[in-house]
C-alpha positions as CSV (number, residue, x, y, z in Angstrom):
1,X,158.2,125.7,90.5
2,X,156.1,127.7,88.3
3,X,154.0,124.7,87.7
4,X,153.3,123.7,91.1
5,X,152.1,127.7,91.7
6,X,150.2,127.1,89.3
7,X,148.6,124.0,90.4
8,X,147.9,125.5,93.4
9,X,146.4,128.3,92.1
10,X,143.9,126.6,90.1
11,X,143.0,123.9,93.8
12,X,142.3,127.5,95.9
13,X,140.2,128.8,92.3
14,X,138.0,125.7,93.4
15,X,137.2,126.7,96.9
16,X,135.4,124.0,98.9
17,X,134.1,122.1,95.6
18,X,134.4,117.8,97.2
19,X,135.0,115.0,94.8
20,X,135.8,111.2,95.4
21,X,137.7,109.6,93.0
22,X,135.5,106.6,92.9
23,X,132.3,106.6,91.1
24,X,129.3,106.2,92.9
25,X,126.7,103.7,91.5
26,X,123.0,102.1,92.8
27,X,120.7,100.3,91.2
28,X,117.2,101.1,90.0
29,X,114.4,101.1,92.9
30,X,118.0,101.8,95.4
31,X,118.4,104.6,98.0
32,X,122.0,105.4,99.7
33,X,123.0,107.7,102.4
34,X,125.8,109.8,101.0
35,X,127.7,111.6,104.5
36,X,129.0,115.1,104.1
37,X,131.5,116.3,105.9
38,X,130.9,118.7,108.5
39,X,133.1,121.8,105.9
40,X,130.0,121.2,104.3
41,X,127.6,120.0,106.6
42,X,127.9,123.5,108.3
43,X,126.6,125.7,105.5
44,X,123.2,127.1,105.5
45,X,120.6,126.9,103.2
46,X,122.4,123.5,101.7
47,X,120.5,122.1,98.5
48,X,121.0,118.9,97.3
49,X,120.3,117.2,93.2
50,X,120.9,114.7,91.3
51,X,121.4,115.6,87.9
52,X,118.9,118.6,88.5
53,X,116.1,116.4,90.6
54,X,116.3,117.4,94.0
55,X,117.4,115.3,96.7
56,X,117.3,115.1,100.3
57,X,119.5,116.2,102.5
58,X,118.9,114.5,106.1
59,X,120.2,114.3,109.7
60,X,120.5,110.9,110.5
61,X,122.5,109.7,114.0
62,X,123.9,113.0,114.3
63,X,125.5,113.1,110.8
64,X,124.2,115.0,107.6
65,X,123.3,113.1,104.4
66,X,122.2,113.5,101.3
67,X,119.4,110.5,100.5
68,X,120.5,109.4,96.8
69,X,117.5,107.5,95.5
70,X,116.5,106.3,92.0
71,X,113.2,105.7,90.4
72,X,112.6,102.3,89.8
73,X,111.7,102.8,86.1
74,X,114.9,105.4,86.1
75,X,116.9,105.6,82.6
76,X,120.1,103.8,83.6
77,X,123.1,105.8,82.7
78,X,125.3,108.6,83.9
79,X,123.9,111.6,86.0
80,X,126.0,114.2,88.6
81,X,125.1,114.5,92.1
82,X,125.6,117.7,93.2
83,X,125.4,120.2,96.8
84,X,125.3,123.5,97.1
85,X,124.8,126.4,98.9
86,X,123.3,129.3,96.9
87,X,125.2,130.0,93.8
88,X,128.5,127.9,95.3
89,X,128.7,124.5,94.7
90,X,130.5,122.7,97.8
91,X,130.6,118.6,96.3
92,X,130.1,117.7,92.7
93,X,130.2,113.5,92.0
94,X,129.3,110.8,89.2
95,X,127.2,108.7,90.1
96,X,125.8,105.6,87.7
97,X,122.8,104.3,87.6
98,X,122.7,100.3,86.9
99,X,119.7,98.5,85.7
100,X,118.0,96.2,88.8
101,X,116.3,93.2,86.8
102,X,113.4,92.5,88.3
103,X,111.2,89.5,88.8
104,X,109.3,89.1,85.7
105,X,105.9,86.6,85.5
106,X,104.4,85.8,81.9
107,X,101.0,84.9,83.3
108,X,99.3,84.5,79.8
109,X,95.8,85.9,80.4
110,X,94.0,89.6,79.7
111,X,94.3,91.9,83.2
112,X,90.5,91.5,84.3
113,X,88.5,93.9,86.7
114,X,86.5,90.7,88.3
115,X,83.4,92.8,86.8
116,X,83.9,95.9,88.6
117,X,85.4,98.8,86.3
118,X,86.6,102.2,87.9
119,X,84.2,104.8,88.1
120,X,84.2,108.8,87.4
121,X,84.4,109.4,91.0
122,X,87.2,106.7,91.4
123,X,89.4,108.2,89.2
124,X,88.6,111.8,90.9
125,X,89.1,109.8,94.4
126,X,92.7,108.9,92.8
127,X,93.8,112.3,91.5
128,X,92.8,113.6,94.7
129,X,95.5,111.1,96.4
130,X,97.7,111.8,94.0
131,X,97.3,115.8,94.3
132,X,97.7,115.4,98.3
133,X,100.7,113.7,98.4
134,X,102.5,115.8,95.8
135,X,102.7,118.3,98.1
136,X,104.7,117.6,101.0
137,X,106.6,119.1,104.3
138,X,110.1,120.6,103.4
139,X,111.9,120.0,107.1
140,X,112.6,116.6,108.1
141,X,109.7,115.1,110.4
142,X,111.7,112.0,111.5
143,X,114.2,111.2,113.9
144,X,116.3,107.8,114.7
145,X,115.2,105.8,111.2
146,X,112.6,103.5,109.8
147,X,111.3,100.5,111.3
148,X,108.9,97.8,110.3
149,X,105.2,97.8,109.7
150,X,105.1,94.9,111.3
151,X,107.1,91.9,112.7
152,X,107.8,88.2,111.2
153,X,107.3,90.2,107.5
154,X,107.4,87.9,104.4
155,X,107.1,89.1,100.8
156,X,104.3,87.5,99.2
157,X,105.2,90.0,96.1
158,X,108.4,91.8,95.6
159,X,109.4,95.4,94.3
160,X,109.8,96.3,90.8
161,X,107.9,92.7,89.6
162,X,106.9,93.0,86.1
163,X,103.5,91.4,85.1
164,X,103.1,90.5,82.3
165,X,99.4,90.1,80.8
166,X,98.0,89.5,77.1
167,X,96.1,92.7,77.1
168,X,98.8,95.2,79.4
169,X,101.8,95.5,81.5
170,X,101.7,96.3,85.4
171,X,104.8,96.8,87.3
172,X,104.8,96.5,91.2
173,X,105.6,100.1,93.0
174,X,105.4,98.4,96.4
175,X,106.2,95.5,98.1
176,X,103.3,93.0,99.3
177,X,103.8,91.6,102.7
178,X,101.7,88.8,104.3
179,X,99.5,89.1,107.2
180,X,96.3,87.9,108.7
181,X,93.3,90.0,108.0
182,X,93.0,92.4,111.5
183,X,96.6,92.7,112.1
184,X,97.8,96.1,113.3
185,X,100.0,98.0,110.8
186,X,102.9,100.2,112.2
187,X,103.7,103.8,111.0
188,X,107.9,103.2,109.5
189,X,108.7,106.4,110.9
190,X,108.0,109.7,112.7
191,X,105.6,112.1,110.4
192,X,101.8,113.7,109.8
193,X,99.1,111.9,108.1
194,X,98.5,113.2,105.0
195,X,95.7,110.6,103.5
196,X,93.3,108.5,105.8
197,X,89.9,108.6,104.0
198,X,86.9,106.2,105.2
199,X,86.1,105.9,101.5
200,X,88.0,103.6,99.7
201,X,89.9,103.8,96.4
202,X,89.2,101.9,93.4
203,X,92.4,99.4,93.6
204,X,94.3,100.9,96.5
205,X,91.5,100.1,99.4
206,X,91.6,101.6,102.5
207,X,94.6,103.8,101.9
208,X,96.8,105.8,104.7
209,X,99.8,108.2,103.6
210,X,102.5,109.2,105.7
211,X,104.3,112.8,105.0
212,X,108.0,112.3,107.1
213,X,109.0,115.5,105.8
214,X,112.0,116.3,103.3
215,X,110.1,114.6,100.4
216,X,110.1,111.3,102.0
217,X,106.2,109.4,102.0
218,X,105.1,106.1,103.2
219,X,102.0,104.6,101.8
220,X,100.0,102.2,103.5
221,X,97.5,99.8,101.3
222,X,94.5,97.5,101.3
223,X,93.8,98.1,105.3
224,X,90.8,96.8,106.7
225,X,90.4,99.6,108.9
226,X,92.0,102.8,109.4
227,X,93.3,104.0,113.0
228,X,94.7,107.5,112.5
229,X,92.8,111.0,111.4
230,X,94.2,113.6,108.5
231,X,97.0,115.9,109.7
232,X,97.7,114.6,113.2
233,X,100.9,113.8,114.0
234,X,102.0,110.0,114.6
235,X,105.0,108.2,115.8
236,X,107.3,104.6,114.5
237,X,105.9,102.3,115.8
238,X,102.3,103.9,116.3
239,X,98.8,101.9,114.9
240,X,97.7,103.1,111.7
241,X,95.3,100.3,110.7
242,X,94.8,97.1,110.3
243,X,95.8,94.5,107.1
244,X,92.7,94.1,104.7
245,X,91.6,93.0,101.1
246,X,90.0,96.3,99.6
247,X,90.2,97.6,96.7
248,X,92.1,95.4,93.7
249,X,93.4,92.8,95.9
250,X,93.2,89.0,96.1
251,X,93.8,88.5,99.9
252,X,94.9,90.2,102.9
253,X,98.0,91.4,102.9
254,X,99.6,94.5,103.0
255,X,101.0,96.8,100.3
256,X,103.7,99.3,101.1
257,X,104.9,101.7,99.4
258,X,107.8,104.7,99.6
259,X,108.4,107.8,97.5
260,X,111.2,110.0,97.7
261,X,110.0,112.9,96.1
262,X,108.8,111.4,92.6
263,X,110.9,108.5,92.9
264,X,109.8,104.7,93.4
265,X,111.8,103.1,95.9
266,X,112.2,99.5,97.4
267,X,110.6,99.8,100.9
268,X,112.7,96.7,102.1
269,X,116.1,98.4,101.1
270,X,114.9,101.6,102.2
271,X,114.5,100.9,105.8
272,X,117.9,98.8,105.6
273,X,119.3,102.2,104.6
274,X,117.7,104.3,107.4
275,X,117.4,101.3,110.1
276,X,116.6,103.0,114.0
């Protein structure tokens, strides 16, 4: 008897701490909707991290989630995902992070610039990017989930492919879709436009960038021509641009790409995850 008093002494010591007994695990480049219950979900000022990186936490179809995501490049291993509210923590769980082999290509040859080398002002053009989207909205700009950029999509190069030259290494932080030069290129999701300069970058072209709030950015690559203005507002489903061949590219096609705070993550999986 004394035991069991015990035992429940130490479960009410614990308060509203959550744990599954299962571990949770994704692969590198992965992001996965983790729902919390609504003893949790009702708590204010809720703060989500995974092994002290913060998180999202989302509403998504009328439920609260916390958007687990991992850096493609991400040390695979062992980490704790964690939510709290101020000083209390209300869930605590493993979660493992596998290694995602990627396509690899041995092409052979040194990484050539086709006689065009960035430039001073390129390299200010790209910190300038860079700068902009570091900063982001905290509250959650989207509603409903992510859609396509555009319909009949086929992956001309995937996420995560390794490149492998004589000279360097390049690893693919996007995913290359095909298109005909001219066609119109969707916003994935509800958000502000954070980057739509007429001038454009070294290797990323005609460049738009999507803020959808909570950490969560869309990058648009390569256009031809650009159909939205800085800081206005835009909708899924709303023309951004159109597909091009600027900057470092070989073709028309486009490159998309989706950060979660710092993290790298597969745009294809992604809106899988958070499909309308």
């Amino acid at each position: 008897m004394k035991a069991l008093i015990a035992l429940l002494l130490l479960f009410a010591c614990m308060g509203n701490i959550a744990a599954r007994d299962n571990i949770l695990k994704l692969k590198q480049g992965e992001s996965m909707c983790i729902l919390l219950d609504d003893s949790i979900a009702t708590h204010y000022f809720l703060d989500a991290s995974l092994s002290g990186i913060s998180l999202p936490i989302i509403r998504y179809h009328n439920h609260f989630y916390v958007l687990l995501v991992a850096d493609f490049q991400k040390k695979t291993g062992k980490y704790s995902l964690v939510v709290r509210n101020g000083r209390d923590t209300l869930l605590r769980e493993a979660v493992i992070v596998e290694k995602h082999i990627f396509e690899r290509k041995i092409l052979g040859i040194p990484y050539e610039f086709n006689g065009v080398f960035p430039t001073s002002t390129d390299s200010v053009n790209k910190a300038s990017l860079l700068q902009t989207i570091a900063i982001h909205f905290f509250s959650q700009l989207w509603q409903g989930g992510f859609s396509q950029p555009f319909e009949d999509m086929r992956i001309i190069s995937p996420f995560g492919k390794e490149r492998i030259y004589t000279n360097t290494v390049s690893y693919h932080s996007g995913v290359d879709l095909a298109a005909d030069s001219g066609s119109v290129v969707h916003a994935i999701g509800d958000g502000v436009v954070r980057w739509a300069k007429p001038t454009a970058l070294y290797a990323e072209g005609l460049t738009v960038a999507i803020d959808h709030g909570g950490g969560i950015l869309s990058l648009y690559l390569h256009l031809s021509r650009i159909c939205v203005k800085e800081g206005t507002l835009v909708a899924r489903g709303q023309v951004i641009g159109e597909v091009g061949s600027t900057g470092h590219s070989s073709g028309p096609h486009l490159h998309l790409m989706i950060k979660v705070g710092k993290a790298r993550v597969d745009p294809m999986q992604f809106m899988r995850v958070l499909t309308p």
